[in-house]
N, C-alpha and C positions, 0 to 999 in steps of 0.2 A: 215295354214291359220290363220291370226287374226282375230275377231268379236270381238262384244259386245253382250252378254245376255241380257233379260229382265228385270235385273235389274242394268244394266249398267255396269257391270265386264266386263274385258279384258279374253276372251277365244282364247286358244292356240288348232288347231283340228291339228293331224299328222298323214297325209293322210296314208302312209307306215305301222304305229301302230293300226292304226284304234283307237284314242286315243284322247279325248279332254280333258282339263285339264284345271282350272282356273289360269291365275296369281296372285301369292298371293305374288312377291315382285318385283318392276323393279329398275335394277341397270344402272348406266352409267361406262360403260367398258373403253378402251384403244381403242380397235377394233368396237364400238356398244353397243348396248342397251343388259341389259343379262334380260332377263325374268324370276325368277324361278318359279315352276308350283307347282302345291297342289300336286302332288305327289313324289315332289322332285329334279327332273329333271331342270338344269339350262341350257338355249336355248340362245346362242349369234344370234343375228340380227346386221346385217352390213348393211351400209342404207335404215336406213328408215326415210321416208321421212316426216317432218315436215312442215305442219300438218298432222297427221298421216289418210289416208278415211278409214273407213273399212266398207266393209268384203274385204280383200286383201289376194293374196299368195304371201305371200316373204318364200327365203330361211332361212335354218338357221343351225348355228353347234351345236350339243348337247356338251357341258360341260361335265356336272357331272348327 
């Protein structure tokens, strides 16, 4: 699931991890948007949709 925090960051929750993580960099891929996360983790998203509403669940492939 994406959000936004309270102070307007993009937060990553992974429902499976029980994990939420802030984004601290977004790239434009080949395939999609890659998200990497404050603890490391780089998350591919395949559309999504512009303008982005959130709080949404989209899927996503872990990278790295």
């Amino acid at each position: 699931m994406l959000r936004k925090n309270n102070a307007g960051t993009l937060m990553v929750y992974v429902a499976k991890k029980d994990l939420e993580e802030e984004v601290v960099k977004e790239t434009d891929g080949a395939d999609g948007k890659i998200f990497t996360l404050a603890n490391g983790w780089e998350l591919l998203f395949t559309n999504l949709p512009d303008p982005l509403v959130l709080p949404q669940t989209f899927e996503a492939k872990r990278l790295a």
